[in-house]
C-alpha positions as CSV (number, residue, x, y, z in Angstrom):
1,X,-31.6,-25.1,40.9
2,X,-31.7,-21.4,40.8
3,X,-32.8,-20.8,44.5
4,X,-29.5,-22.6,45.7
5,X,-26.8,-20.8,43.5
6,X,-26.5,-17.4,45.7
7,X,-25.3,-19.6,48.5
8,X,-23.5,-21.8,46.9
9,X,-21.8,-18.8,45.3
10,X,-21.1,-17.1,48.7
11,X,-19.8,-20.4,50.1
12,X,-17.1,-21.3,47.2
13,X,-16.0,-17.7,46.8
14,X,-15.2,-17.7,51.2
15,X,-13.2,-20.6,50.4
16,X,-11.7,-19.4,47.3
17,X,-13.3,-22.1,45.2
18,X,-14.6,-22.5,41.6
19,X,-17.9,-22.9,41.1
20,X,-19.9,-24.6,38.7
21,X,-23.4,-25.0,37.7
22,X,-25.3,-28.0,36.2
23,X,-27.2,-27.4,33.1
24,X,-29.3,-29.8,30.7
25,X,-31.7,-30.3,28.4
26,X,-34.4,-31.8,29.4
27,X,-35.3,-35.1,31.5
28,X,-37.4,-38.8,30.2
29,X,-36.9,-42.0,31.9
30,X,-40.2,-43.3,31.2
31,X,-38.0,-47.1,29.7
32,X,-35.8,-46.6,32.3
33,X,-39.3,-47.0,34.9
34,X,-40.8,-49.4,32.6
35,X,-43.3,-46.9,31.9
36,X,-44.1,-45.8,35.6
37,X,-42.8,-42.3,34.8
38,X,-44.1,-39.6,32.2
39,X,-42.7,-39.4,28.8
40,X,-40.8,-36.1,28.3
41,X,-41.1,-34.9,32.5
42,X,-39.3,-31.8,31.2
43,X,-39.5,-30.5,28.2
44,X,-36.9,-29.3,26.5
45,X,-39.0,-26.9,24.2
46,X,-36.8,-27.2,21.1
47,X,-33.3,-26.2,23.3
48,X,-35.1,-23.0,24.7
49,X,-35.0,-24.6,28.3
50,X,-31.6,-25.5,28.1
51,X,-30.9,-22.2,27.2
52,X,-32.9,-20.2,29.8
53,X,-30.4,-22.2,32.3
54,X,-27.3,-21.0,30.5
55,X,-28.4,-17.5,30.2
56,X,-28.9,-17.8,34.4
57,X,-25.7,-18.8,34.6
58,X,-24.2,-15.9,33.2
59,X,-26.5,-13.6,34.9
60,X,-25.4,-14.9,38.3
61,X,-21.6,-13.8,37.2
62,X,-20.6,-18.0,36.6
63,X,-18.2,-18.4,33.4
64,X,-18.0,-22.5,33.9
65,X,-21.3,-25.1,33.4
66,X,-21.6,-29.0,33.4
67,X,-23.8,-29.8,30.9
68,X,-25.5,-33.2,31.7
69,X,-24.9,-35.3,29.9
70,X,-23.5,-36.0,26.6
71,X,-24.8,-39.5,26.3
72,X,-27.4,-40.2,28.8
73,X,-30.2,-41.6,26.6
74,X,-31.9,-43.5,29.3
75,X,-32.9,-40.3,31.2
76,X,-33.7,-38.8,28.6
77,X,-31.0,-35.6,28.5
78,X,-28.1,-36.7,26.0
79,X,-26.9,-33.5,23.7
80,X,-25.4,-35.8,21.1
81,X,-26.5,-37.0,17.9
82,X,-29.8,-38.7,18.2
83,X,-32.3,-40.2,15.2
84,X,-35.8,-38.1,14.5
85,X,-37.4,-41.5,13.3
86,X,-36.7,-44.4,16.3
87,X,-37.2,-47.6,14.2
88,X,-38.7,-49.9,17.4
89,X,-39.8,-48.9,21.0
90,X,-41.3,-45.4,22.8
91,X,-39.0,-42.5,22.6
92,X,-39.0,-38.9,23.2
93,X,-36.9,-36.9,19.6
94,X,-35.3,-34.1,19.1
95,X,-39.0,-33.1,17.8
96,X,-37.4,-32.4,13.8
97,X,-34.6,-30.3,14.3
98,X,-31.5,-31.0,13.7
99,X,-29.7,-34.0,15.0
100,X,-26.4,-31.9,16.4
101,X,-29.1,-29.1,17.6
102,X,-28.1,-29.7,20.9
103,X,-24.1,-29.8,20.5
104,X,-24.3,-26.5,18.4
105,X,-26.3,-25.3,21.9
106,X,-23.4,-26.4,24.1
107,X,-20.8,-24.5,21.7
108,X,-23.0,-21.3,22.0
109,X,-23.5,-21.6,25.3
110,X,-19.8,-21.8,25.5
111,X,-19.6,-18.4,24.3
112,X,-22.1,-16.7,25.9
113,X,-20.3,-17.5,28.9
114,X,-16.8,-16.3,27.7
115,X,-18.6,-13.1,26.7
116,X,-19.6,-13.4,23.3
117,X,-22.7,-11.3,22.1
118,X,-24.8,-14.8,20.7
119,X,-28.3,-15.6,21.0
120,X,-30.7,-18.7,20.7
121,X,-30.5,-19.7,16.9
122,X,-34.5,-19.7,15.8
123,X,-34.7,-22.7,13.2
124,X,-37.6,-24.1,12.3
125,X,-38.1,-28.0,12.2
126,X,-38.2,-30.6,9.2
127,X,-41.8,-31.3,8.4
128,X,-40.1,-34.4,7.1
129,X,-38.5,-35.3,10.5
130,X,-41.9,-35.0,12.4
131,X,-43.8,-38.2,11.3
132,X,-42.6,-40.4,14.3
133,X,-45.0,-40.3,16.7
134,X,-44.8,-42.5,20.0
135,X,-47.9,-44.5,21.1
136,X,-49.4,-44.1,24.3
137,X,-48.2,-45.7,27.8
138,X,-51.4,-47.7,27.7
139,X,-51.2,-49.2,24.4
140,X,-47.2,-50.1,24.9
141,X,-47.2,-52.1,28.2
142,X,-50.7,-53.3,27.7
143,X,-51.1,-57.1,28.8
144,X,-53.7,-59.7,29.4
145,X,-56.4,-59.0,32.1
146,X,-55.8,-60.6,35.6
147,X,-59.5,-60.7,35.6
148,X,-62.1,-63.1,35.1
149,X,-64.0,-62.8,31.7
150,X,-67.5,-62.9,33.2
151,X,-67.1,-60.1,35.4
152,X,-65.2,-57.9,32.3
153,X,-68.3,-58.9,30.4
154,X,-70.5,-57.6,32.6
155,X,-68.3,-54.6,33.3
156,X,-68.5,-53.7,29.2
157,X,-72.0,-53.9,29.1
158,X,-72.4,-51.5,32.4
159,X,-70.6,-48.8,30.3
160,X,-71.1,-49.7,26.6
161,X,-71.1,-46.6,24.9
162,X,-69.6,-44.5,27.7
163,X,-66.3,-42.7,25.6
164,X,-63.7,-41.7,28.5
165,X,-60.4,-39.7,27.2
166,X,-57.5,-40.5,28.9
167,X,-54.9,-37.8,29.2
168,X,-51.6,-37.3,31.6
169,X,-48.9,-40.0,32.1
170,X,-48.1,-42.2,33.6
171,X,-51.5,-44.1,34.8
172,X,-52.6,-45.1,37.7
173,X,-52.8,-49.2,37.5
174,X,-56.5,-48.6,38.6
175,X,-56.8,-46.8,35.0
176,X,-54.4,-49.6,33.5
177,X,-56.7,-52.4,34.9
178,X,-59.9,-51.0,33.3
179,X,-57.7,-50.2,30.0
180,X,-56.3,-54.0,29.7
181,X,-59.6,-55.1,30.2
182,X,-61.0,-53.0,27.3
183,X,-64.0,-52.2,30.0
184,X,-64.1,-48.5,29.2
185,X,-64.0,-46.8,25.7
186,X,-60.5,-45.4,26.3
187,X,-58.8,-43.2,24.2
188,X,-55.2,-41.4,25.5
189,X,-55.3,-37.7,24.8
190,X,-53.8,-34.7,26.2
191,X,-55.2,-31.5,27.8
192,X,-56.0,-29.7,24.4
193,X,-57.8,-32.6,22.9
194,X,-60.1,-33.2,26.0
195,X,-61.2,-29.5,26.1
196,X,-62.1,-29.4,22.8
197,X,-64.2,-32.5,22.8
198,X,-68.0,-31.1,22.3
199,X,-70.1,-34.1,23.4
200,X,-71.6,-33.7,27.4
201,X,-69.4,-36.7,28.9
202,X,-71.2,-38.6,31.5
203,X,-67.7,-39.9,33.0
204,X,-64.4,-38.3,33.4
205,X,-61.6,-40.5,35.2
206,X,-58.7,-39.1,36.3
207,X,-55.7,-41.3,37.8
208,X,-53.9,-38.5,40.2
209,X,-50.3,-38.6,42.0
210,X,-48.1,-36.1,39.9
211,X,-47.0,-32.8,41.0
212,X,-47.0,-31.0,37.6
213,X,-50.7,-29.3,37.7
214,X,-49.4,-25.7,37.7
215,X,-46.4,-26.2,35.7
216,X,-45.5,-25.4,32.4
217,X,-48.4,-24.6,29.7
218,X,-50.9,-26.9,31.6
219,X,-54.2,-24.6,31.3
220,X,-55.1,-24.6,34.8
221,X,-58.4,-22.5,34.3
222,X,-60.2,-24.4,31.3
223,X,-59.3,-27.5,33.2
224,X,-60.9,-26.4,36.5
225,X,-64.0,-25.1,33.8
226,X,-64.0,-28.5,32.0
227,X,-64.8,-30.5,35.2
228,X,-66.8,-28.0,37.0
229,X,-69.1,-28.5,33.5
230,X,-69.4,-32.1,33.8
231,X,-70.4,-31.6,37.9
232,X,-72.9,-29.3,36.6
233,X,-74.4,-31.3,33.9
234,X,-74.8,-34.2,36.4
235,X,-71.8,-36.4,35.6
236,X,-69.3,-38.3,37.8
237,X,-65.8,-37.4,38.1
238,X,-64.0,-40.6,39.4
239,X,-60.5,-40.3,40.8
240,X,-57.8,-42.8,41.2
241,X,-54.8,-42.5,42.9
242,X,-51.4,-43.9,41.5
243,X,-51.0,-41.9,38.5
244,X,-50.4,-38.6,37.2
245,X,-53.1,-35.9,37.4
246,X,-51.5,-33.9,40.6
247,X,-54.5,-32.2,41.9
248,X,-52.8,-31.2,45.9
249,X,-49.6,-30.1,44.2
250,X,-47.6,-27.3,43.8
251,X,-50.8,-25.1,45.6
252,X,-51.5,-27.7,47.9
253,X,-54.9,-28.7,46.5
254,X,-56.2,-24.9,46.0
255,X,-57.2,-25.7,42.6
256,X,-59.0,-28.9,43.1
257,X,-60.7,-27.1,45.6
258,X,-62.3,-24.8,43.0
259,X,-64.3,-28.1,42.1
260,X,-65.4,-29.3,44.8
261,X,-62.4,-31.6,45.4
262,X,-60.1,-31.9,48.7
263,X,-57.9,-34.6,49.7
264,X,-55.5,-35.1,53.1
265,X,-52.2,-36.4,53.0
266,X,-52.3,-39.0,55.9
267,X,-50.1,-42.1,56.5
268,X,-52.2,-45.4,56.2
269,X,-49.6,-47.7,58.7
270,X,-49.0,-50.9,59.1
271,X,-52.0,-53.1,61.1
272,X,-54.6,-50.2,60.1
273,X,-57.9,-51.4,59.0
274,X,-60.2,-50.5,55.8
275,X,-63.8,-51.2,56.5
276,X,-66.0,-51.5,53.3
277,X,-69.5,-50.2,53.8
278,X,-71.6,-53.1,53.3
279,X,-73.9,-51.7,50.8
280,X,-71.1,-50.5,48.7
281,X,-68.9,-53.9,49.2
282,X,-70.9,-56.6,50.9
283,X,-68.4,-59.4,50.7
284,X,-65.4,-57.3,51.0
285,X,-65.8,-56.5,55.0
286,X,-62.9,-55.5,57.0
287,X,-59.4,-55.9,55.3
288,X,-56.2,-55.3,57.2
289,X,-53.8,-52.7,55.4
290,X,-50.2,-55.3,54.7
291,X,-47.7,-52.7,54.7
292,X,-47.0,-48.8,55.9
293,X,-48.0,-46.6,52.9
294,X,-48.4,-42.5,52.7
295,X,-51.9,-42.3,51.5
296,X,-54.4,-39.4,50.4
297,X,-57.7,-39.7,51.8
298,X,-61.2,-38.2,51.9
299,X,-63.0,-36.9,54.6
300,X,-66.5,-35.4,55.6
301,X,-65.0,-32.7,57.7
302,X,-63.8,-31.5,54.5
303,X,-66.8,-30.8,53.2
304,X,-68.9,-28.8,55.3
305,X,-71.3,-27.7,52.6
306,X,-71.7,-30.7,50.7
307,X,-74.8,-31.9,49.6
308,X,-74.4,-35.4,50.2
309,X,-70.4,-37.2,52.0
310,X,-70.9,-41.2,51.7
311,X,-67.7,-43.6,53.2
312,X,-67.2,-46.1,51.5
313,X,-64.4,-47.6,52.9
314,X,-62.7,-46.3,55.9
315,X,-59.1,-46.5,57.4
316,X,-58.7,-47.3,61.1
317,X,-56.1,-47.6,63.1
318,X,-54.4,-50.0,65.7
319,X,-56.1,-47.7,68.5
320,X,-59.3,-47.4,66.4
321,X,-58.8,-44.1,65.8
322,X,-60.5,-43.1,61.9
323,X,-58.6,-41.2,59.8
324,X,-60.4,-40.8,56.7
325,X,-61.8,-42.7,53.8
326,X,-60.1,-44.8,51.4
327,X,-62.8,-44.7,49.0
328,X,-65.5,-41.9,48.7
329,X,-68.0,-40.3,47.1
330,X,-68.8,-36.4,47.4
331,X,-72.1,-34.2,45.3
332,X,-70.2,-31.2,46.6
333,X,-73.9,-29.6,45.4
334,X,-74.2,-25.4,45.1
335,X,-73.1,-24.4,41.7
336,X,-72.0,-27.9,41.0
337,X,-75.3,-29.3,40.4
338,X,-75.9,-33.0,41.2
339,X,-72.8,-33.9,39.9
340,X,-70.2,-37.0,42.4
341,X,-66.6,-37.1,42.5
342,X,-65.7,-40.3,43.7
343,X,-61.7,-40.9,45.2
344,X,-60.2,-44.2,45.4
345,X,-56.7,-44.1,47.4
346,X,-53.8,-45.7,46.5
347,X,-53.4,-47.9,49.9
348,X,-56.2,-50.4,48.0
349,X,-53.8,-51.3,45.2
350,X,-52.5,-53.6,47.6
351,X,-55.7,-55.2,48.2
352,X,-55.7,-59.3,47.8
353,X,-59.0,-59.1,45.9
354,X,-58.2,-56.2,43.7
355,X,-61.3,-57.3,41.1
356,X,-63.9,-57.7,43.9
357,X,-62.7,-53.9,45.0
358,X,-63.0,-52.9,41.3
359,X,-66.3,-54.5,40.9
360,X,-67.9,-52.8,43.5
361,X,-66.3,-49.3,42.3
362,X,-67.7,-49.9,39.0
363,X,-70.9,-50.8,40.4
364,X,-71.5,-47.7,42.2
365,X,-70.3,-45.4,39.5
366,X,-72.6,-47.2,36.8
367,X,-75.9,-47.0,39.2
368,X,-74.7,-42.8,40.1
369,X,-73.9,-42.1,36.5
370,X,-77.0,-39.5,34.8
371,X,-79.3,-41.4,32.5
372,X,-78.3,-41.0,29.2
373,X,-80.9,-40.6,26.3
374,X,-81.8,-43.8,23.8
């Protein structure tokens, strides 16, 4: 919002015109999506980033703000009186602190741009207001498997045993497929409870599509550590599109890159083909891609030094011209060991047979993962 005030500013005061800016708390319309958006987007970090906008305003000389909004619940940025302790449903709260925390804000803020010498108020939270905690995306919308009970079987038995922690919102349907299915031991977490986890993990899946990598307190480094480790040690890093893990954004895919992972942005249009490799997918052949969709894909040129590129499903067009590979698997080798990072791009959620494609990815994942000891 920031970057577009100075002209705005320039613009109103040629024409002799007020200006305003908008300010507001924080943003969640993860009910409003049914769940295809991330709980708490933006953070409103106890009222401090609502108040980093009004102290902006008043740097930038404005002595007017819209505050939005007073009563906007379903995106997630009303400043009126709001519970601590939802009885039903998946809510973001004002976290313990008071229930007018956010009106007492606006009045302040009110002040500070009239002139006033006032600063943020520092209270500290009710203990007692901090037991409501909302349960994961997974566990809320979870719903009966489309798929068929043998193959699930056989699916839990390929990875009895093999933990996988789950961590940003929201997840890719890939992630929510193997979750309803109970095939994989999953267990939502966040960022700080993945790193700390001491046990070698053989698997780490990671459903990608956000744009929040670099943002906030998101520790960029120890993530980048974390899964270089589990290259190293052998494991398989298995990526699925249509979620939240943003690993091309804001940097453009520099920090991916520092493990061995690269992607293309490349539009997957209407008529193109996907041809399955036949020892990957044998019965899956060639499918013809329903509707236009922006995709990310892998390809080999990408990796000029990698120990081993296989495509596993590649995307041609009308003119036969290939553009990359819906699915993948890379050892990107050097420091990074033995270890595979395996993509699988969005374009194939539309797939008819979205279980045969699933089997197969499973499949290969189970035979590449390291033997684990008895």
């Amino acid at each position: 919002m920031v970057s577009y005030w100075p002209g705005d500013l320039v613009l109103c005061r040629q024409h002799d015109l007020d200006y305003y800016a908008v300010a507001f708390p924080g943003f969640s319309w993860t009910n409003l999506q049914n769940g295809n958006a991330v709980l708490d987007q933006i953070s409103r970090r106890g009222g401090r980033f609502f108040w980093s906008q009004l102290e902006a305003i008043k740097e930038y000389g404005m002595n007017m703000v819209y505050v939005a909004m007073f009563d906007e619940v379903d995106e997630g940025t009303a400043i009126f009186k709001c519970t601590n302790q939802p009885p039903v449903g998946r809510f973001i709260t004002y976290k313990g602190l008071p229930s007018d925390h956010y009106l007492r804000l606006a009045g302040l803020g009110g002040r500070l741009l009239r002139g006033e010498e006032v600063s943020f108020p520092e209270i500290a939270p009710d203990a007692a207001q901090q037991t409501y905690q909302p349960i994961s995306q997974l566990q809320f919308y979870k719903e009966e498997s489309p798929f068929s009970p043998a193959r699930i079987s056989r699916w839990q038995r390929w990875f009895e045993g093999v933990s996988i922690p789950i961590h940003a919102e929201p997840y890719s349907p890939w992630i929510r497929d193997l979750y309803n299915g109970n095939v994989l031991d999953i267990e939502p977490a966040d960022w700080g409870a993945l790193l700390s986890r001491r046990e070698d993990l053989p698997l780490v899946v990671i459903g990608t599509g956000g744009e929040g990598f670099n943002e906030g307190e998101t520790p960029v480094a120890e993530i980048v550590a974390y899964l270089e480790g589990v290259l190293s040690r052998g494991g398989v890093l298995l990526v699925v599109a249509g979620g939240a893990y943003p690993m091309y954004y804001p940097d453009r895919g520099e920090r991916a890159a520092e493990f061995g992972f690269r992607l293309e942005m490349i539009n997957v249009p209407q008529s193109s083909t996907i041809t399955f490799a036949k020892e990957f997918a044998p019965d899956l052949g060639v499918w013809e891609v329903a509707r236009s969709e922006g995709s990310r894909l892998m390809r080999a040129d990408l990796y000029p030094d990698a120990s081993s590129y296989q495509a596993l499903a590649s995307v041609t067009d009308a003119d036969g011209q290939i553009h990359g590979d819906a699915i993948a698997c890379v050892q990107p080798g050097g420091a990074l060991g033995n270890g595979r990072i395996m993509y699988v791009a969005s374009a194939l959620l539309q797939h008819p047979d979205r279980e045969e494609v699933l089997e197969s990815i499973l499949s290969y994942v189970h035979d590449a993962l390291p033997v684990r000891s008895p």
